[in-house]
GUZADREN-190949 format. One record per residue (C-alpha): residue in one letter; x, y, z. Coordinates in steps of 0.05 Angstrom, whole numbers, padded with zeros to 5 digits, always signed. Example, Ala and Ser with C-alpha at 12.3 -4.5 7.8 and 13.67 -1.06 7.14 Angstrom:
BEGIN
a+00246-00090+00156s+00273-00021+00143
This chain:
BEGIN
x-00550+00347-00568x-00483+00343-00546x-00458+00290-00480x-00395+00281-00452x-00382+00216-00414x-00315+00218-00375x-00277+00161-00360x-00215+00145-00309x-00152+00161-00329x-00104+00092-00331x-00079+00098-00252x-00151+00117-00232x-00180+00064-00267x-00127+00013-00239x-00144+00039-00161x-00219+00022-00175x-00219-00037-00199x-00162-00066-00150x-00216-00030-00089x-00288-00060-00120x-00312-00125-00126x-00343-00117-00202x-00331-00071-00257x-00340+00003-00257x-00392+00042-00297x-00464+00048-00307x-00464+00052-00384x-00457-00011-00435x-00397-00005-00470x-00424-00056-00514x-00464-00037-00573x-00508-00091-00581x-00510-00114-00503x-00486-00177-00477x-00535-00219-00498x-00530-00214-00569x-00462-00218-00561x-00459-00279-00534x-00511-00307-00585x-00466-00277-00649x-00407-00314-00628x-00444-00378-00612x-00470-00364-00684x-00394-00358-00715x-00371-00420-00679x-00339-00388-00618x-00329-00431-00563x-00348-00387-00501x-00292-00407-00445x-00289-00366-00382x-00237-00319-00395x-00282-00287-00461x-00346-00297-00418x-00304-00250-00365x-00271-00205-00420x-00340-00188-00452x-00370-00182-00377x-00319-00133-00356x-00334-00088-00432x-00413-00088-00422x-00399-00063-00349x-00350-00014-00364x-00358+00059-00394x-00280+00063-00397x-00239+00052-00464x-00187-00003-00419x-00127-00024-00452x-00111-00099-00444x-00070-00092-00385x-00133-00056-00348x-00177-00120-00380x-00122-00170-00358x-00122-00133-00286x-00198-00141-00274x-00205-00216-00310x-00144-00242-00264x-00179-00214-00207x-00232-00264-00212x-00200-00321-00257x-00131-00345-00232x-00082-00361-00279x-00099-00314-00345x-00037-00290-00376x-00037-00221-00403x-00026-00255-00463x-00089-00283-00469x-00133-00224-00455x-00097-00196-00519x-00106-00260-00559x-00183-00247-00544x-00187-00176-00550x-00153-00194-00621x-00205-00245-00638x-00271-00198-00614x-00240-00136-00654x-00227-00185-00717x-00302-00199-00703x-00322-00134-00701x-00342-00139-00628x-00298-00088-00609x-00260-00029-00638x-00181-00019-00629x-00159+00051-00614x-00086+00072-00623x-00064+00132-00593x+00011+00137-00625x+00063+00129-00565x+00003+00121-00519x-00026+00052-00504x-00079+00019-00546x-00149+00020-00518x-00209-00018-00544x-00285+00018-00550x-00338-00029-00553x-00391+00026-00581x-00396+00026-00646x-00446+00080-00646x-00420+00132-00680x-00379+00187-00638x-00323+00223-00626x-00265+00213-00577x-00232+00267-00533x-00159+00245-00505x-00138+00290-00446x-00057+00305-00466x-00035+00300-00395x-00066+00241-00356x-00089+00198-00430x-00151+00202-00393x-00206+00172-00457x-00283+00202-00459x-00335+00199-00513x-00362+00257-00540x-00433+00258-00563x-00453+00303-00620x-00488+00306-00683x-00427+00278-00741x-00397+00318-00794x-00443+00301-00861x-00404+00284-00924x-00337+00288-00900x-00318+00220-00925x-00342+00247-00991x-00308+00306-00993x-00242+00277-00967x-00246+00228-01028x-00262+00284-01077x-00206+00326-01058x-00157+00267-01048x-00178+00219-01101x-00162+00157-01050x-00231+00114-01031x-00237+00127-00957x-00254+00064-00917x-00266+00097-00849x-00239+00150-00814x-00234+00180-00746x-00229+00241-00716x-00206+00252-00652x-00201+00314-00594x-00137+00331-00555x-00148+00374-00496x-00134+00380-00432x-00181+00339-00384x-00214+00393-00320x-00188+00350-00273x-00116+00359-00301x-00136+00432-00318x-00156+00444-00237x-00085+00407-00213x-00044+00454-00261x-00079+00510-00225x-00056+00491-00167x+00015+00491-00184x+00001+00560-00219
């Protein structure tokens, strides 16, 4: 079964959340939910202050893959006085936790994926626009990549580069 679930390109994504009152998105971007979250880092001695209460709040509620500026946009809205800074300080500390995932895209900015289900990513090459793609995974390619390369293969990632239909749809119209 294969499912594609879009997300806002960075100025998009920026408009919404500066227009609504709560995060975007129906799906939980968190694997586990909130909940458990909260309970795991109580269990690992992490203090829960209001600005990681309001970071995890705004990755359960968001479908998106935000980088920290889009975070630190949303959390400032409703906490004065958190420095960008911070955001990445805790974005830092969850990743390092294993909370969330930290996705570099080369020149383009890092963006954090709190599903660690397994799936691929497809990056539109216009807009940087970030959407999960749903499909049955490729069997035994960590195998075979350490077979044919002799190095021990930790992870690995594979990612999609396309053009997004929204992108596709304004190029037409400049056609």
């Amino acid at each position: 079964m294969i499912h594609l679930t879009c997300n806002y390109s960075y100025v998009e994504l920026a408009n919404v959340i500066a227009a609504q009152t709560k995060p975007i998105g129906v799906n939980r971007m968190l694997t586990n939910g909130l909940e458990w979250t909260y309970r795991y880092l109580r269990d690992h001695g992490i203090r829960m202050t209001p600005q990681r209460q309001a970071v995890l709040q705004y990755l359960d509620q968001t479908d998106c893959h935000p980088t920290a500026e889009m975070v630190h946009r949303w959390v400032s809205s409703r906490l004065k006085g958190v420095s960008l800074a911070t955001v990445y300080n805790i974005l830092h500390l969850y990743r390092d936790l294993g909370i969330v995932m930290e996705l570099s895209y080369g020149d383009m900015s890092t963006r954090y994926d709190g599903n660690f289900k397994n799936h691929y990513h497809i990056t539109c090459s216009e807009c940087g626009r970030v959407c999960d793609y749903h499909r049955d995974l490729i069997e035994g390619i960590e195998e075979d990549a350490e077979r044919d390369t002799g190095f021990k293969v930790i992870s690995h990632r594979v990612e999609f580069i396309g053009i997004c239909p929204d992108c596709q749809e304004k190029k037409k119209g400049t056609d």
